[in-house]
N, C-alpha and C positions, 0 to 999 in steps of 0.2 A: 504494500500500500504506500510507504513511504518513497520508494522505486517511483510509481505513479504521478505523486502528489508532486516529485521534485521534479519529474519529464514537464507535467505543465508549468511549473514553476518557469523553467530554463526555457520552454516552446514560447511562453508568454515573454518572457525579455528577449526574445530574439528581434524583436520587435525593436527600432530606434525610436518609435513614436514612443511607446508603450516604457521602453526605458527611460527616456523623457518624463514621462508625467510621474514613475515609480521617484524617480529625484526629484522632484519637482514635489511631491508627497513628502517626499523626507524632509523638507521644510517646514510641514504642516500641514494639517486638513485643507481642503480645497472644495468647493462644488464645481459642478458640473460645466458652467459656463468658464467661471475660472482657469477650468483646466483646458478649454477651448480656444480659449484666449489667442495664445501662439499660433496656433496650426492653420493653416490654410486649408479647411477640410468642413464639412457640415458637424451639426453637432449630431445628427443621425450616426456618424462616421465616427465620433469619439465615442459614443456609446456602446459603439461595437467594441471598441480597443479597451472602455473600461469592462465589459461583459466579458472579455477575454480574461482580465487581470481579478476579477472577482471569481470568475471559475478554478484560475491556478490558485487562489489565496492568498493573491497579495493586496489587494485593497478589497475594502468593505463601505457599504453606504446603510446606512440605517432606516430603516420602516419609519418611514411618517412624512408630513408632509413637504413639498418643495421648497426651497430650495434644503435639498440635504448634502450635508459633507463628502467626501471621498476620502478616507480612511487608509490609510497603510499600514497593514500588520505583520507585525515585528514576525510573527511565527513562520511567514513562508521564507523571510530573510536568515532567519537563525536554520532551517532546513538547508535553506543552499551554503551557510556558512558553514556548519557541519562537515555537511559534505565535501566541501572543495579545503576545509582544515585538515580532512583527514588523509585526502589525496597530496596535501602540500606536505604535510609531515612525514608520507611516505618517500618523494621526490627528495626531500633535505636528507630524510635518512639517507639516500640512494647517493646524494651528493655528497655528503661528510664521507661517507668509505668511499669515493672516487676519491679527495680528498685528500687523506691519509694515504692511499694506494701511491699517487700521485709525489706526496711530497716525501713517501719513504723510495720511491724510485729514483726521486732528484739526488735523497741522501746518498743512494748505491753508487751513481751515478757522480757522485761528489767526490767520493771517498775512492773511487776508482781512475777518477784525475789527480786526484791530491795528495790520499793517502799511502804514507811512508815515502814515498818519492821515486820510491824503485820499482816497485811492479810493475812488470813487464818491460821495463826500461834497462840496457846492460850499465854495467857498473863503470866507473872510469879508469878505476883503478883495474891491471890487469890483461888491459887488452894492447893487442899487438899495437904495435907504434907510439907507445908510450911510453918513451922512453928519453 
C-alpha cells in the first residue's frame, strides 16, 4: 500500500505545474483562485492539477463553503522523504567503502613510490663501473 501511495505521490510531482503550487503551498494555505493566479491556464485546468495532488495526498481542501483553503500535508512529504532517506543512506554507504577502497589504494600506491627507496630500484653501491 505504501508502494502505491508513494507511485502517486512521485506520478503527481512529475508535474512542473503541480510542483509549482506543492511550493507555492509550503508557504501557506492558498485557495483556489490564488493558486490560479500565475498560470496561464482556466481555473477548470487547475482543478484538474489540484484533483491530481489531493488523490496522491499531498494537498487537502476542506468540506464547506467557498472560498476554501488548499492544504498541504506534511504526510505525503514525510512518505517521499523516507523513502529517498533511505535510498541516500544506502548510496553514502556504497560511497564511504568506495572511499576507503580508494584512498587505501592511493596509500599502496604511495608507499610503492616512496617506500624505503629501494624497491625495485638497484642499489648504487656494487655495481659495475663504480668505481
Amino acid at each position: 500500500m505504501a508502494t502505491d501511495a508513494l507511485s502517486r505521490v512521485f506520478a503527481a510531482l512529475a508535474d512542473p505545474t503541480r510542483r509549482d503550487m506543492v511550493a507555492r503551498l509550503s508557504e501557506g494555505d492558498a485557495t483556489v483562485s490564488q493558486l490560479a493566479e500565475p498560470y496561464r491556464m482556466t481555473l477548470q485546468a487547475v482543478y484538474k492539477h489540484l484533483r491530481v495532488l489531493e488523490d496522491a495526498g499531498l494537498v487537502s481542501r476542506p468540506r464547506g463553503p467557498q472560498p476554501r483553503p488548499v492544504r498541504l500535508e506534511i504526510e505525503a512529504l514525510d512518505l517521499m522523504d523516507t523513502w529517498i532517506e533511505r535510498h541516500r543512506d544506502r548510496v553514502e554507504r556504497r560511497y564511504r567503502r568506495l572511499d576507503a577502497v580508494l584512498a587505501e589504494m592511493k596509500r599502496d600506491e604511495h608507499e610503492e613510490d616512496h617506500g624505503g627507496g629501494h624497491r625495485g630500484r638497484p642499489d648504487a653501491a656494487g655495481h659495475p663501473g663504480d668505481s
